[in-house]
Steps between C-alpha positions, in 0.01 A plus 500: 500500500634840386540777756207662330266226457573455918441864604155492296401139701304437819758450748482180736597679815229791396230190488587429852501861629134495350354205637676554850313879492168332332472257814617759768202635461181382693286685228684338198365140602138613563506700161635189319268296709197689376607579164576174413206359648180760402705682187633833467227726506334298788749531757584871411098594547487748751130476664578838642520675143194266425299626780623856397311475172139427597247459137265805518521807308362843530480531123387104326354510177234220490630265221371163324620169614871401470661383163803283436725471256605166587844356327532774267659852461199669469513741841472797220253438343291381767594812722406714222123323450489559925464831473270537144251267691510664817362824278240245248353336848423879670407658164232224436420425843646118467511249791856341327650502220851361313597604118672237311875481573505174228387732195764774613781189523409395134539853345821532698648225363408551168610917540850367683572269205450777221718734734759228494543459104430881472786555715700270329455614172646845675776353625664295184798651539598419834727199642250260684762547772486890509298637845250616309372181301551297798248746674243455212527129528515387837101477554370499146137448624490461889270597761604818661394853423373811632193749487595660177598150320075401649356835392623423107347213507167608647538792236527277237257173613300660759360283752262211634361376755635149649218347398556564131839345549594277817842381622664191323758255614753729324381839609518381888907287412617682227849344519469279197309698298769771491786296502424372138354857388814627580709194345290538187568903518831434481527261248307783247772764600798269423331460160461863426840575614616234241299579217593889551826415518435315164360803351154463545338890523224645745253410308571167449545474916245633574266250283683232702432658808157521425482091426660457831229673713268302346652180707519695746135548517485134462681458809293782721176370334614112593641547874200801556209451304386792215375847646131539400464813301167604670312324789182497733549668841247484799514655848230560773532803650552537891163528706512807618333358835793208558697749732213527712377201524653324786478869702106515732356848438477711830291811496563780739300446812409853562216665286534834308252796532265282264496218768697296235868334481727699381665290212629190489849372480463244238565746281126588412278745566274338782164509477414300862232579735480752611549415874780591731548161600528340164746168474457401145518663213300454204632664219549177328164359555378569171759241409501285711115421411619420180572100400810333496551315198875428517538694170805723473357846432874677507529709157683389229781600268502303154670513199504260190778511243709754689845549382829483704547880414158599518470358884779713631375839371181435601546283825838655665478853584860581492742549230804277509672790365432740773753362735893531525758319675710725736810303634707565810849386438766731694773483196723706420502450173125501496462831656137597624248693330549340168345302215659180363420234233632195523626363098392178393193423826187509301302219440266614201742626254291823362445624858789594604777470784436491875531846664513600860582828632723475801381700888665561820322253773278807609320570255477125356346450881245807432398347166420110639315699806283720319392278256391214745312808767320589160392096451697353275749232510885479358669294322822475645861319484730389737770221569282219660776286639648746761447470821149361420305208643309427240264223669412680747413862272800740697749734334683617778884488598378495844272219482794259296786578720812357328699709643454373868518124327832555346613720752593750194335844426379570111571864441450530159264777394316556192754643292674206560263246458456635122844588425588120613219334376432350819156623509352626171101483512360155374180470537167690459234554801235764596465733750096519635578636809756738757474539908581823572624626866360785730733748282354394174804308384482168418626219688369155285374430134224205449624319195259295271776218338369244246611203659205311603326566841687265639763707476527800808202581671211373267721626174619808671832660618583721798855739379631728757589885360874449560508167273269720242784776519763247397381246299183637299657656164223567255092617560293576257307776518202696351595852385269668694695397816835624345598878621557739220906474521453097425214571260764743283742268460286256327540738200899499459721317327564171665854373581582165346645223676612174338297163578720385743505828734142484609418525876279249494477093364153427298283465759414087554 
């Protein structure tokens, strides 16, 4: 062994320092003990941080019942439907309702693959070893995205409701799927690099790429099913009366001038009896005479031979387009108060690259807080994996307490996290609710994930404010909620970064 190759090495008497220090230590063996035993995030679960971030919520949007994504990288584009059905159910008074992620997936794929050969075709020249190919190509068609990648497609397709086109074995384990979509992908861009390099012209490619998306359709259309291009939707609207239901209607006891009950706190005006002593009220005798016939009377919404596009203009009262995605990365070469595209990220190659305009932590705060006090959920994204138990629905770092486990502190701050790539945001949530303290600030965000609701507390997530201040990168927001320095810089010329300087992964 060369002096060298000895000074880089583990040293033997080093190994015995280290175990003679590890077993010194009473709290070494009970941390190993537990570790090894219950797993890492088990034995570092503090049940004081747990206790410290109790489920309620001053402000709690009322949302439908939990989706999941299952085993696929969908968090996007489910996130994104989260908060464009919290705004269909309210608008048309629904009990529930869930838009088709499958019908979004299929037009994905498709979009990604024409991306893909598009890109390709722009890229002829360059070594399949140079950065920038290898950033075109690593994920020809995968999961991951983010809001404006969903918004193109919704643009484009429009939308439907689940009904119109339900999960499939490959929508809910898209591993397989993908994996030969992508093979495939690549097997079309070898061939147009060769027969360019042959001589073949752009016109000649392009023809070819155009035969090739037709087995890629094949593929989508086999492992998905085909998107109908119009459908039947039916809803019942929500009884008006179902809120009151289960609640007895108590009239004030004491009479007015008249000799009559005041009113009636069902909500009603009360027409009782008029005596001072009254116990029932009868405001809803008229109805009650009436017979039950089991029918369901609720109104109805119906629509036959709807189209995808048709449904979201008429059904979703938002505009995908309204919203922007602020980021809060503390770079210095990403300086604040600025408006980057990122080359290369869209999906659907006529709409254009992603965009986000980056914000100092205060006002990206203001933004997420004034939109959800004005009722309206955010899409947001964050790195999942840190100091996150994701069983049990916490984002905290002092709930998972690693640092008391290893007996090591983790100082890294956000700058760093990015910079490093130790925590770039990877996956897609929403934000339907925010505690806030005696001072107005907050202190805990309630989180709606799309993993099941098995998953957290009946699908949902408890995050503390500090672990929102470090790990939560991206929130998109409606313009209305920007203030007027953010709004102007939506109108200047964005600064371009190359695919592989974005702050963020595609979203899975």
């Amino acid at each position: 062994m060369t002096a060298n190759a000895s000074a880089r090495a583990i040293k033997p008497e080093l190994l015995r320092t280290y175990t003679e220090d590890f077993n010194k230590d009473r709290a070494n063996l009970i941390a190993a003990d537990a570790a090894v035993s219950a797993g890492v995030l088990k034995a570092a679960t503090d049940y004081r941080g747990v206790r410290a971030l109790p489920r309620d919520f001053s402000i709690e949007l009322k949302q439908g019942s939990i989706t999941n994504q299952e085993r696929s990288g969908r968090c996007w584009m489910f996130a994104s439907l989260n908060t464009l059905r919290y705004e269909l159910m309210h608008r048309w008074n629904l009990e529930d309702f869930e838009f088709s992620e499958t019908y979004l997936f299929f037009w994905d794929a498709m979009e990604k693959s024409n991306t893909y050969l598009e890109n390709v075709l722009r890229t002829l020249d360059e070594a399949t070893d140079s950065r920038l190919f290898e950033a075109i190509n690593e994920s020809p068609a995968d999961d991951g995205g983010w809001w404006q990648m969903f918004a193109a497609l919704v643009n484009k397709y429009g939308l439907v409701p689940k009904s119109a086109y339900p999960e499939s074995e490959n929508s809910r384990n898209s591993d397989d799927f993908k994996q030969y979509l992508n093979s495939k992908l690549r097997e079309f861009a070898a061939e147009l690099r060769r027969r360019s390099a042959a001589g073949a012209g752009e016109d000649e490619l392009r023809t070819l790429k155009d035969e090739y998306m037709g087995t890629v359709y094949r593929i989508c259309a086999v492992s998905l099913g085909e998107p109908a291009e119009k459908f039947d939707f039916f809803a019942r609207t929500k009884d008006d009366d179902e809120d009151k239901k289960d609640e007895a209607c108590k009239c004030k006891a004491e009479a007015d001038a008249d000799g009559k009950a005041e009113s009636c706190k069902c909500g009603e005006s009360c027409k009782c009896e008029g005596k001072s002593d009254a116990k029932a009220c009868k405001c809803d005798k008229d109805k009650s005479d009436k017979p039950k016939t089991g029918k369901d009377e609720r109104p109805q919404i119906r629509e036959i031979g709807i189209t995808p596009l048709e449904f979201y203009k008429k059904y979703v009262p938002v505009d995908v387009n309204d919203f922007v995605t602020l980021a809060n990365a503390p770079l210095k070469n990403r300086p604040f108060n600025q408006r980057y595209r990122i080359r290369f990220s869209a999906n659907v190659a006529e709409a254009g690259d992603m965009e986000f305009v980056n914000v100092p932590l205060d006002v990206f705060k203001k933004a997420a807080l004034d939109q959800l006090t004005a009722g309206h959920p955010i899409w947001f994204a964050c790195d999942c994996t840190q100091f996150a138990l994701r069983k049990d629905g916490f984002f905290d770092q002092s709930v998972v307490r690693v640092d008391q486990l290893f007996g090591t502190e983790f100082t890294g701050d956000k700058a760093h996290g990015l910079e490093y790539g130790d925590s770039p945001s990877n996956h897609a949530m929403t934000f339907t609710g925010v505690n806030l303290d005696e001072d107005g600030k907050p202190n805990r965000w309630k989180v709606e994930n799309s993993w099941g609701k098995d998953a957290g507390k009946d699908g949902y997530y408890v995050m503390s404010d500090a672990w929102f201040d470090r790990y939560v990168t991206e929130l998109i927001i409606r313009k209305e909620y920007l203030d007027d320095a953010t709004r102007a810089l939506l109108t200047t010329e964005p600064v371009e970064l190359d695919p592989w300087q974005p702050l963020t992964r595609r979203c899975r």
